[in-house]
N, C-alpha and C positions, 0 to 999 in steps of 0.2 A: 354407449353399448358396452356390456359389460360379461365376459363371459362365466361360468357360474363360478369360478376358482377364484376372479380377481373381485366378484363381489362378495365372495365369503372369504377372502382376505378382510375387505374394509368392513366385514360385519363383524369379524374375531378381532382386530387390530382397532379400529375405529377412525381409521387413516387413509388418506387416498381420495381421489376427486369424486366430489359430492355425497363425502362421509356421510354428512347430517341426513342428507334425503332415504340416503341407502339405511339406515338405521332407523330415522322415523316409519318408511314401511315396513322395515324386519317388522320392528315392535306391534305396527298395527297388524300385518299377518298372523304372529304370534298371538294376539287375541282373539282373531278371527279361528285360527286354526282350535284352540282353544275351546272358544265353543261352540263348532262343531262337531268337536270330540262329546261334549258337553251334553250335546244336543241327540246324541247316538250316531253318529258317521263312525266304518270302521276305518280300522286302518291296516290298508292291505297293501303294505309296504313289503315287496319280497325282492331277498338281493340280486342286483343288478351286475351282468358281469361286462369287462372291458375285451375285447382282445387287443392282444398285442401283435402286431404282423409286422413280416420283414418287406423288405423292397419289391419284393414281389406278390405281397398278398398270401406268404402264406405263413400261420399262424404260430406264435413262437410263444407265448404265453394266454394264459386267461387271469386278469386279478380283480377284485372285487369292484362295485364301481359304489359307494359311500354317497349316500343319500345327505345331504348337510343341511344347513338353514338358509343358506341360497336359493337351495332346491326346493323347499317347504315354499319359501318368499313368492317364488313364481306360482308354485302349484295354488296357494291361495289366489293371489289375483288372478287366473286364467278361471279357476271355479268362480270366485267372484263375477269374471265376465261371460262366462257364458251362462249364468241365474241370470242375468243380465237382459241378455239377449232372450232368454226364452220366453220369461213375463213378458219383455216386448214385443214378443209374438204373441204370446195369447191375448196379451191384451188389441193389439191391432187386429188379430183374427175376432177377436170378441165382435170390433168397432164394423169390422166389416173392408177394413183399410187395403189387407190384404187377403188373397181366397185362404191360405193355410199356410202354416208353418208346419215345419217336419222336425223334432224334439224329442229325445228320450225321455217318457216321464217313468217314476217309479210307481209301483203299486204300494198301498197298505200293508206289512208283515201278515202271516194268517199267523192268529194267536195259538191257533194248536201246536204249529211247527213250533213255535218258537215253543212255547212248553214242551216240546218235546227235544228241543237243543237243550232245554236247562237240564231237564232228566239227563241226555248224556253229558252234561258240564260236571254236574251232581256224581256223574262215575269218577268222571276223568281228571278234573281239577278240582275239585272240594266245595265248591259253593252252594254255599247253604238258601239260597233266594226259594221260598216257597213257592212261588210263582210270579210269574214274568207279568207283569201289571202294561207295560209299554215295551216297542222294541229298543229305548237307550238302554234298557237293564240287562237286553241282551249282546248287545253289541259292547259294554263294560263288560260281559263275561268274555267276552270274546276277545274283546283287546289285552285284557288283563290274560287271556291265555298265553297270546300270541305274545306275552312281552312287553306287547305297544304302550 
């Protein structure tokens, strides 16, 4: 067990108990994360704050709380398993194994909306895309706004 600080020590350092493992999954997440960027997932990464409190709970600063590659590491493999879990609901729902699984799916983009985010991307950030053909085109406008 490793808490998020001391595994992104061995993932910046390359050092520390069971360097090689913690480093072969950075890298495999790092692909993963990769292309579902790829793939159109945004990324709606907004800053996370700490407090700081004294002995009594009551609160003496606020400081940012730094998203890292430890933290990416996880968030992959927890996406990873809960795609996971859900196909294997639907697929045992299919089979009849079990009555229903309960599951967030997402719907299709409506392609008006999204033509109609590019019109306001077209004000706001410059992008020249004629029209949104799929929603990754729109979610690269989006992450390219955001920074991401």
């Amino acid at each position: 067990r490793f808490t998020y600080e001391e595994a992104q020590e061995v993932i910046e350092t390359g050092k520390g108990d069971h360097a090689d493992v913690i480093k072969l999954l950075q890298s495999i997440a790092s692909i993963w994360r990769e292309e579902r960027f790829q793939k159109g997932a945004i990324n709606f990464e907004a800053p996370e704050v700490q407090f700081v409190l004294d002995k009594d709970g009551v609160p003496l600063d606020i400081i940012p709380k730094v998203q890292k590659e430890a933290n990416w590491l996880i968030e992959e493999y927890m996406l990873r398993a809960n795609t996971s879990v859900a196909r294997a609901l639907d697929v045992y729902t299919k089979k009849k194994l079990i009555p229903a699984g309960v599951y967030r799916d997402h719907d299709v983009p409506d392609m008006a909306k999204l033509e109609q985010f590019r019109d306001s991307a077209l004000k706001l950030g410059g992008h020249k895309l004629k029209k949104i053909d799929k929603p990754e085109q729109a979610a690269k406008i989006l992450n390219d706004f955001l920074g991401s």
